[in-house]
VOBA-1610 file (N, C-alpha, C; in pm, whole numbers, padded with zeros to 5 digits, always signed):
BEGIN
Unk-03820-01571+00196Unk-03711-01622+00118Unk-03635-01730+00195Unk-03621-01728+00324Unk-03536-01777+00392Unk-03593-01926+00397Unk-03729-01947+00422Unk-03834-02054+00502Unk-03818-02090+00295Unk-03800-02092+00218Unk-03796-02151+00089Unk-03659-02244+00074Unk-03538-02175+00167Unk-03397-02258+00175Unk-03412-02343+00269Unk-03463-02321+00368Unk-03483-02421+00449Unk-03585-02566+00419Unk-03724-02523+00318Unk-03768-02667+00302Unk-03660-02727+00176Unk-03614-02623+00118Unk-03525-02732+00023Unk-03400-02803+00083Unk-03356-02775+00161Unk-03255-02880+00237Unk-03324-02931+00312Unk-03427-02934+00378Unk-03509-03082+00442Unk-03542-03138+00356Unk-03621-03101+00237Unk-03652-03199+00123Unk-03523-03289+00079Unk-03417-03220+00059Unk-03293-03291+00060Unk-03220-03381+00125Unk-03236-03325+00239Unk-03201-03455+00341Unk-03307-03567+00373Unk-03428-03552+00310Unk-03491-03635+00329Unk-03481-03713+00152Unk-03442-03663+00066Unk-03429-03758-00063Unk-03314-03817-00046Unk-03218-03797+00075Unk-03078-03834+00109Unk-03161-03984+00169Unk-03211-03964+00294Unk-03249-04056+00400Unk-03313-04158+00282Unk-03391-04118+00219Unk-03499-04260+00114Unk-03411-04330-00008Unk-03280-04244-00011Unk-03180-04270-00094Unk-03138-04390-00051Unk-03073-04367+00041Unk-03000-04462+00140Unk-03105-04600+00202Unk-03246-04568+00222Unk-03287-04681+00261Unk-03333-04755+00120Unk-03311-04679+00045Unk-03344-04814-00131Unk-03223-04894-00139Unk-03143-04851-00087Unk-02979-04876-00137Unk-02960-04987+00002Unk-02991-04977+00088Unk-03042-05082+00156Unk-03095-05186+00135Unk-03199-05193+00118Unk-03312-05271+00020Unk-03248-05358-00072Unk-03146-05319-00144Unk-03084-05374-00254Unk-03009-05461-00226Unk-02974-05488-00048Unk-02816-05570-00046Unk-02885-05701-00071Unk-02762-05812-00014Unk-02838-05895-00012Unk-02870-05940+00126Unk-02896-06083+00135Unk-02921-06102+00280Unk-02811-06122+00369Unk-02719-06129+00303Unk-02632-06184+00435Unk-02528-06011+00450Unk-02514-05936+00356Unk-02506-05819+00389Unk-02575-05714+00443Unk-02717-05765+00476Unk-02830-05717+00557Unk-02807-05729+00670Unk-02770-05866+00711Unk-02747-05869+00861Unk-02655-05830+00885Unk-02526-05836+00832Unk-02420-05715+00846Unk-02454-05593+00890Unk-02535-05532+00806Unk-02564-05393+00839Unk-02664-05352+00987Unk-02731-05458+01018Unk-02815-05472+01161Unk-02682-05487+01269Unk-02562-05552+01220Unk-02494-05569+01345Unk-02394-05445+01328Unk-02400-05350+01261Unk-02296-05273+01271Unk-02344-05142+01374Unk-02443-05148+01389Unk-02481-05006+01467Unk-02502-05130+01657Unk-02480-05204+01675Unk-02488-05255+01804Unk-02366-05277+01824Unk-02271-05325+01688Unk-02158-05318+01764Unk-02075-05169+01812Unk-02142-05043+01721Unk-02081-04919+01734Unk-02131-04818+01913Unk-02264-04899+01939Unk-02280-04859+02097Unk-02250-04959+02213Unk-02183-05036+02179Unk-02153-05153+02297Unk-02021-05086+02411Unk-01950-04985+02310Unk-01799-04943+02362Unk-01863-04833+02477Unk-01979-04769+02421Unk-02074-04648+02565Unk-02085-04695+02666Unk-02173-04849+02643Unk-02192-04939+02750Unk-02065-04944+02867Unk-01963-05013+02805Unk-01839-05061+02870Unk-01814-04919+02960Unk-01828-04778+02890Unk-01757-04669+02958Unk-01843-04623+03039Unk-01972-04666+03039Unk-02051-04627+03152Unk-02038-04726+03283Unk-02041-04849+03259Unk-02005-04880+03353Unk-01836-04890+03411Unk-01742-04839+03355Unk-01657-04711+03387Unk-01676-04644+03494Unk-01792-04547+03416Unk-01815-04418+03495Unk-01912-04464+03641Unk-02040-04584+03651Unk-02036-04619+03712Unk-01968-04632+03908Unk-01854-04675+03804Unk-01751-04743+03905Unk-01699-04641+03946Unk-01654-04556+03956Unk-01621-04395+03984Unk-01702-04346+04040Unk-01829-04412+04087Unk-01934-04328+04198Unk-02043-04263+04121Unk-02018-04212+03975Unk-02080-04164+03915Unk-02213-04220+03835Unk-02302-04294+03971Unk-02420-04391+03919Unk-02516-04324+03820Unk-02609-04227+03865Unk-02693-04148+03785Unk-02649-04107+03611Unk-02505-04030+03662Unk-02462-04041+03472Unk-02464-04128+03379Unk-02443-04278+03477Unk-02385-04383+03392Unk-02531-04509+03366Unk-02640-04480+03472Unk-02733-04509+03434Unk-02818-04464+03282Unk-02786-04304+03308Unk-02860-04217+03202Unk-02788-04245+03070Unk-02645-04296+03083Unk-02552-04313+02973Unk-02590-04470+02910Unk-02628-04560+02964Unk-02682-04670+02932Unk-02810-04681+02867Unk-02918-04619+03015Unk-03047-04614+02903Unk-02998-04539+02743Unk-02970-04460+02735Unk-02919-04395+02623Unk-02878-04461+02477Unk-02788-04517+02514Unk-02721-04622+02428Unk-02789-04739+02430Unk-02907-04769+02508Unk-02960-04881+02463Unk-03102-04870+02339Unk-03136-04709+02414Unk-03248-04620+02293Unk-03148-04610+02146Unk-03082-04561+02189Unk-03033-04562+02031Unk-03007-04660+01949Unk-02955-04766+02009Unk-02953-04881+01924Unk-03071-04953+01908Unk-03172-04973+01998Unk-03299-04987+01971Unk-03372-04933+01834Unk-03363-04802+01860Unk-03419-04691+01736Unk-03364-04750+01630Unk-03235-04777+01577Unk-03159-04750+01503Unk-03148-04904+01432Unk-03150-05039+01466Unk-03153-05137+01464Unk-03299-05151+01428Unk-03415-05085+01508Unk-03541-05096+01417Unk-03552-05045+01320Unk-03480-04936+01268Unk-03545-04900+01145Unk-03495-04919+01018Unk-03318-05011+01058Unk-03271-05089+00996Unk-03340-05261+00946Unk-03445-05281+01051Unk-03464-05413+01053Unk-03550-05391+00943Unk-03692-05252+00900Unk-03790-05257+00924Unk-03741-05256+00702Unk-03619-05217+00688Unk-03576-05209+00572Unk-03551-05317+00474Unk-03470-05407+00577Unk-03421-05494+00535Unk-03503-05645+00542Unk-03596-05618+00652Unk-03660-05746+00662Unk-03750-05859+00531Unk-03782-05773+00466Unk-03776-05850+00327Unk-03720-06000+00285Unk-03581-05930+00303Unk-03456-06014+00259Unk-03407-06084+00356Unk-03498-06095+00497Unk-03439-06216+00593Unk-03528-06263+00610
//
């Protein structure tokens, strides 16, 4: 019973996720690139606080805190691009 609730909210969150990338799809272009720059500008502020933390001696964290934030916006910026590229 249980493993029956569970694929229906993955199925769900995944008709959520294909929701959202049609609705994507739809902007236009210059609100496309909007949407590519909004997730680089939302990890740039990690950046700044790692090298912060950095500076506090704390190299290893602030290394691991960078690679980090640079994967994610990587990830996240590709699979935005891979949506929208159409329309640029």
């Amino acid at each position: 019973m249980k493993t029956r609730n569970i694929g229906r909210t993955a199925s769900r969150g995944m008709t959520a996720l294909a929701s959202l990338r049609r609705r994507i799809q739809k902007l236009t272009p210059y609100f496309s690139l909007l949407i590519l720059a909004v997730p680089v500008l939302l990890v740039e502020p990690f950046k700044f606080v790692a090298v912060f933390v950095a500076g506090k001696g704390h190299w290893l964290t602030a290394t691991g805190m960078i690679i980090a934030a640079y994967v994610v916006s990587l990830v996240v910026v590709e699979r935005l691009f891979r949506a929208v590229k159409p329309k640029l």
